[in-house]
C-alpha positions in Angstrom: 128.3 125.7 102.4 131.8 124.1 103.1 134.5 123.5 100.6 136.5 120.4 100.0 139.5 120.5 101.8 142.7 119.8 99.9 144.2 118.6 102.5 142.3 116.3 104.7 142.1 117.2 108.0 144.1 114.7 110.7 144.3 115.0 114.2 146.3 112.6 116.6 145.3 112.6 120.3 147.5 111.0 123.2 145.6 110.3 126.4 147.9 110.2 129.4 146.1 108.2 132.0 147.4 109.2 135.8 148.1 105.2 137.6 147.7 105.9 141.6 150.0 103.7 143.9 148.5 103.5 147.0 150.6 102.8 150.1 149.9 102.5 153.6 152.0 104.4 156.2 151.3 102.9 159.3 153.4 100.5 160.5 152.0 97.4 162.1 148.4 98.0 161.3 146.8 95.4 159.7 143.6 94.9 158.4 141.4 91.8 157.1 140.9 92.7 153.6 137.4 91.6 151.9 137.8 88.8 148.9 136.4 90.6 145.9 132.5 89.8 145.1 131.8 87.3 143.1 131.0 87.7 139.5 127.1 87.7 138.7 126.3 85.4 135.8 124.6 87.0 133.5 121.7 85.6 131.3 122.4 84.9 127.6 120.6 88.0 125.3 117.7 86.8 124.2 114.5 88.5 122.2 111.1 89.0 123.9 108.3 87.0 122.5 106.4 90.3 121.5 109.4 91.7 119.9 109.2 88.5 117.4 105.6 88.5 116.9 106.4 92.1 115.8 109.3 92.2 113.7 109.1 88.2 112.3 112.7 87.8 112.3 114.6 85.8 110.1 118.6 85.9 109.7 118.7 83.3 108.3 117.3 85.2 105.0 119.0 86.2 101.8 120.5 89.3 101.0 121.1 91.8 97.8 124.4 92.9 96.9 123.8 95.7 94.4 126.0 96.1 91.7 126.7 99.8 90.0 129.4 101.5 87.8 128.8 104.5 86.1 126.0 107.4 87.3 125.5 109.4 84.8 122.8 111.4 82.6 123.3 111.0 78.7 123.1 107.4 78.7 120.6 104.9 79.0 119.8 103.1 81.9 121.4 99.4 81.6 123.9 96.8 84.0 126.6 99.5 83.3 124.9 102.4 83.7 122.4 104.0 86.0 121.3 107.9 85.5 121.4 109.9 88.4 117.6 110.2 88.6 117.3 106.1 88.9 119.7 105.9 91.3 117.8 107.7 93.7 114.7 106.1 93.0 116.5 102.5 94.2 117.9 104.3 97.2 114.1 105.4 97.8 112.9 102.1 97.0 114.6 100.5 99.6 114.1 102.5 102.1 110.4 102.3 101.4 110.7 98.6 101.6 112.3 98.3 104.9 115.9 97.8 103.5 119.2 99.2 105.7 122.6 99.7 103.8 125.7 97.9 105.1 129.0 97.4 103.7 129.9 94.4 102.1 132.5 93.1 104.6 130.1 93.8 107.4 127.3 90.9 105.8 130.7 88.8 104.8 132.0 88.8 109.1 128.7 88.7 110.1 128.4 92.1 111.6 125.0 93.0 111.0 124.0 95.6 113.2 120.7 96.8 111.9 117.5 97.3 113.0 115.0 95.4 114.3 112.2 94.8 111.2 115.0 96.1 108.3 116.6 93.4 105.7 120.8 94.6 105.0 121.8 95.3 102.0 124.7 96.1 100.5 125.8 99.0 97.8 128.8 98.2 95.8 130.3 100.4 93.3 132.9 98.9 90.6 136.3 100.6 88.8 136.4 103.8 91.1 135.1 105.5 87.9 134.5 109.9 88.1 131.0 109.5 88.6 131.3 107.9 91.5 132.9 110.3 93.4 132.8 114.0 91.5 134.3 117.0 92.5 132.5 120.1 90.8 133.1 124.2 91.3 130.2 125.8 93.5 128.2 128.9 93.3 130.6 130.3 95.7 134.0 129.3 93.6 135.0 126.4 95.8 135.3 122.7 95.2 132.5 120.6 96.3 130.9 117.0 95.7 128.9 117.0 92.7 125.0 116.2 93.9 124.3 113.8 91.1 128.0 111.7 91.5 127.0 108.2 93.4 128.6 109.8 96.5 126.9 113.0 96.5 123.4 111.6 95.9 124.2 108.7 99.0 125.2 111.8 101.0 122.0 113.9 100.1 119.8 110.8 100.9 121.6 110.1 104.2 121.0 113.9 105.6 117.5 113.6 104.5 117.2 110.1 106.5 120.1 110.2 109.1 118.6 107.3 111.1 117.1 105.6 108.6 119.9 105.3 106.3 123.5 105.5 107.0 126.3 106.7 104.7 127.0 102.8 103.8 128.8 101.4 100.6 131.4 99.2 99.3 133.9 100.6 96.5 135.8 98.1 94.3 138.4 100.4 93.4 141.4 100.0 90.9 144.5 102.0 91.0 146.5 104.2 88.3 148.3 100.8 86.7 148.2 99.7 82.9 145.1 101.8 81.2 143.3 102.2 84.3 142.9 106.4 84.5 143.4 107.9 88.3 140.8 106.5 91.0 137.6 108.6 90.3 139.4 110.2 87.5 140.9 113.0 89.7 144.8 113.2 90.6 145.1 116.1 93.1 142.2 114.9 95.1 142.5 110.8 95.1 144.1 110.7 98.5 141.4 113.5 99.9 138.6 111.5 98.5 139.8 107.7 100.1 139.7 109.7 103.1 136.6 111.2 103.2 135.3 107.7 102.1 136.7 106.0 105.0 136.0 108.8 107.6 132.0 108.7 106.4 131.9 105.0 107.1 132.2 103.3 103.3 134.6 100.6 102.6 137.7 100.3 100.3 138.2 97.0 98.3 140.2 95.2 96.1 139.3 95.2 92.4 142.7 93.5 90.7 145.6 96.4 89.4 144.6 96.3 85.6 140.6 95.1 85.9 142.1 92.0 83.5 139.9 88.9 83.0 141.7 86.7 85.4 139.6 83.4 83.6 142.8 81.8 81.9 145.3 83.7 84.6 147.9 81.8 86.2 148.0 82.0 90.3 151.7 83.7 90.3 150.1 86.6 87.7 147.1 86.9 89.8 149.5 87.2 93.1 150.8 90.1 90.8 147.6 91.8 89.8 146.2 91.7 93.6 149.3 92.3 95.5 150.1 95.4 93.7 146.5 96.6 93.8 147.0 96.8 97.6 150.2 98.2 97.3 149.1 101.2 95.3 145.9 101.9 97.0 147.3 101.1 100.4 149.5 104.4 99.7 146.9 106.9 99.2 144.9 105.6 102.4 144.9 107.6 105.3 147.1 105.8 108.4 144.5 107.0 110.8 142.6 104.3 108.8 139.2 104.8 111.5 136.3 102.4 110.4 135.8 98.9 111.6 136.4 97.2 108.5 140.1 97.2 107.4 140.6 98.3 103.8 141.5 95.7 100.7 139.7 92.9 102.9 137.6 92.0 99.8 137.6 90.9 96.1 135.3 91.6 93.4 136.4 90.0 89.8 136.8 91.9 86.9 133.8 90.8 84.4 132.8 88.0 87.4 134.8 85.2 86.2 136.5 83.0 88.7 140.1 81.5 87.0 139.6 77.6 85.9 142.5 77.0 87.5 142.2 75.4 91.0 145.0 76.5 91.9 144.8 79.9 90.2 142.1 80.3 92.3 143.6 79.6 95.8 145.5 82.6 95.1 142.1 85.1 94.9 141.8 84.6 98.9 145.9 85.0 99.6 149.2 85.8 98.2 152.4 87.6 98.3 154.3 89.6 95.4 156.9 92.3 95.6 157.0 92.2 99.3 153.0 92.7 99.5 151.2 90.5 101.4 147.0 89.9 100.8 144.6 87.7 102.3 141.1 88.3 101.2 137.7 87.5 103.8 135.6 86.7 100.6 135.5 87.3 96.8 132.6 88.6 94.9 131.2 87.4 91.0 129.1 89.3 88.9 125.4 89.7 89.2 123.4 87.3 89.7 121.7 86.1 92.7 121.0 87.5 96.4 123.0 85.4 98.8 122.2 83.7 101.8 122.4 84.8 105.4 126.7 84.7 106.7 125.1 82.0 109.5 123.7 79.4 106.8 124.7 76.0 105.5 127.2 76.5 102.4 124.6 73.6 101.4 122.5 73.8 97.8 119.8 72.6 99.4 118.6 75.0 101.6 118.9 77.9 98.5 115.5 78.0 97.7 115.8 75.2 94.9 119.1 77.3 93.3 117.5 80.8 93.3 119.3 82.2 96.3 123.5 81.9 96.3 124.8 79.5 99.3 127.3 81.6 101.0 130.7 80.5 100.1 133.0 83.5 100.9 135.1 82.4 97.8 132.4 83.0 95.2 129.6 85.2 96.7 127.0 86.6 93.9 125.9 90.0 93.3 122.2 92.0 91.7 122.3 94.4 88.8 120.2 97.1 88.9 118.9 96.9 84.9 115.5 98.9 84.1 115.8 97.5 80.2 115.9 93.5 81.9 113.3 94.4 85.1 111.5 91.5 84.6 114.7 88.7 83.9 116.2 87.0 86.9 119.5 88.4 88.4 118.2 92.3 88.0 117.1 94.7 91.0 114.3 95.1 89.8 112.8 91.4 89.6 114.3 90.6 93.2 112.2 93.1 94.9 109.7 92.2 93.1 110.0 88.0 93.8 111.0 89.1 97.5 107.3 91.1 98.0 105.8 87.7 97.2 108.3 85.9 98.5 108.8 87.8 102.0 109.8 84.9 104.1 112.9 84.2 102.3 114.1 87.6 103.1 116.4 88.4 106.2 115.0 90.6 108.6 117.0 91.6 111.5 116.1 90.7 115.1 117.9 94.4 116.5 120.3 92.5 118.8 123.8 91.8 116.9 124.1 88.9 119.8 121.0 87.0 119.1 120.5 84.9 115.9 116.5 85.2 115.7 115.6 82.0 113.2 111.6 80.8 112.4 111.7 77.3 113.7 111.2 76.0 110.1 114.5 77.7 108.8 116.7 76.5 112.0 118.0 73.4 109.7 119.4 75.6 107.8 121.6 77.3 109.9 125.6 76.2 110.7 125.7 76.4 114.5 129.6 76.8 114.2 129.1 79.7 112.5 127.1 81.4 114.8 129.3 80.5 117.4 132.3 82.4 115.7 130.4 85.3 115.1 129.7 85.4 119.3 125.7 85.0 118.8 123.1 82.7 120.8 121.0 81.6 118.2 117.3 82.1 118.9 114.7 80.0 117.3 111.3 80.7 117.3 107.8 79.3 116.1 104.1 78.2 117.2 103.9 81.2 119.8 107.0 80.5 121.5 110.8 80.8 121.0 113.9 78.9 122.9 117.6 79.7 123.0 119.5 77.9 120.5 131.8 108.9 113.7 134.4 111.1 113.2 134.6 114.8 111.5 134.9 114.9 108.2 137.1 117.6 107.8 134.6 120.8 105.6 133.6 118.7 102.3 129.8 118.8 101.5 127.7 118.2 98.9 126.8 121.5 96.3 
């Protein structure tokens, strides 16, 4: 069993590549020299008739963003709280139900890589709180992740199913500022911990300074809560910063209320204060809905008469796992249920990031534009046939 490092481990490579300058020595020789081949053209990606037979593909679905905070025994399961024991039985449940984890920045650029037959979705954990992120004392007197903190139990479940489920989640984290305690409640090993996090693959986002209600806020005070946020945290990120998804990209509200203020809100997406510059890709609400697919219509029509979120990166919605509320919309646990009977308004991945796989009868639906910024060939499909349209991580493990 390895212990958690104090200091994380970083190693800087420089590759020296050797440039070789040929010359020819002869004088008066000359010799015809070929023209260079000409470039093949290759055929657009496209997916095979049997493979969508097989896997029914529809990106043009909706997709759950899960909402958690605390992970903890002693309390009662509820919107803010999920025991341990729960927690695992959702990560179970979706894997049972075809589901892959993603970060939250990967669904809001489009860069869904998952696997052909499996439906994204995206774990997001609010407030950086201890039990999110634990470090306990092992048997053998060395520091190690506590098994039943959110990380440890994502980190157990992802040995047990390494191709199956990646290590894959979204933390909205807030820094030491007003009454806000250390991130994950631990000073000596907040800097360790952001590492570790970003080496493994899980993404670092914005979550305002002092978790304030930003409802009646004014745009130059909300420039102020979100610059310094990135300021803070920006410190205590590794500048080896290795995952594809830059940190403090995204914004999830405090309590999920957007300002009234038009132009209070322009300033969630960018700002500048104290010399710190922000520009959020998208900004998350509280729990409510699944969102639609990143390649769809920012059209209320095509939401399944209201019960799916259009995606508009500057209010995206988010699901609350809530055993006390299983059977009252905008819970966990009614969306899998409504999305079992309900299958064909769920994405489900074609395999090939490159292709856009769409039923025929969802194709409508779709912004072509935004296909074509995300570098995909969109693939529609019905009535039998279809046309084109890590790192190390240093010695921390899990106790």
């Amino acid at each position: 069993m390895q212990p958690f490092p104090r200091t994380f481990p970083r190693a800087f490579f420089a590759c020296a590549l050797p440039v070789l300058v040929f010359a020819s020595g002869l004088a008066g020789c000359r010799k015809a020299v070929a023209p260079p081949p000409k470039a093949v053209k290759q055929a657009p990606p496209r997916i095979s008739d049997a493979d969508l037979a097989k896997w029914k593909p529809n990106e043009a679905g909706a997709i759950m963003v899960l909402m958690y905070h605390r992970i903890r025994d002693g309390e009662a399961s509820g919107e803010l709280n999920r025991p341990p024991a729960e927690f695992k039985r959702d990560l179970e449940t979706l894997l049972k139900n075809n589901y892959y984890p993603v970060n939250a920045s990967d669904i809001v650029e489009n860069k869904l890589d998952v696997p052909a037959g499996k439906t994204p979705v995206a774990l997001t954990f609010d407030d950086s709180l201890p039990t999110q992120f634990r470090i306990v004392t092992g048997r053998d007197g060395k520091p190690h992740i506590d098994p039943n903190c959110a990380v440890g139990i994502m980190e157990s479940f992802s040995k047990a199913h390494p191709k199956e489920w990646p290590t894959r989640a979204t933390f909205f984290v807030l820094p030491k500022e007003g009454r806000n305690g250390e991130p994950f409640g631990e000073a000596d090993s907040v800097g360790d911990k952001f590492a570790y996090l970003i080496d493994k693959g899980y993404e670092i986002a914005n979550h305002t300074s002092t978790h304030s209600s930003l409802r009646s806020m004014k745009a130059d005070k909300i420039q102020w809560e979100l610059a310094t946020a990135r300021r803070a945290i920006t410190k205590m990120l590794p500048p080896e910063e290795k995952h594809g998804t830059a940190p403090m990209q995204i914004l999830a509200l405090p309590y999920g209320k957007l300002p009234r203020d038009k132009t209070a809100q322009a300033a969630l997406m960018q700002g500048t204060n104290g010399g710190t510059s922000y520009r959020h890709r998208a900004v998350f609400l509280a729990a409510w809905r699944p969102i639609l697919s990143p390649v769809t219509r920012n059209d209320k029509k095509f939401t399944d008469a209201g019960q799916m979120c259009p995606f508009d990166p500057q209010r995206l919605e988010r699901v609350k796992p809530d055993a006390k509320n299983a059977d009252e919309p905008g819970t966990f646990e009614y969306w899998m249920k409504w999305f079992q009977k309900n299958p064909s308004s769920r994405y489900i991945s074609d395999g090939n990031p490159k292709v856009c796989a769409i039923p025929v009868a969802r194709q409508s639906s779709v912004d072509a534009l935004r296909v074509e910024a995300s570098g995909q060939i969109l693939q529609a499909y019905g009535g039998g046939a279809s046309s084109k349209g890590k790192g190390g991580t240093g010695s921390l493990s899990v106790e």
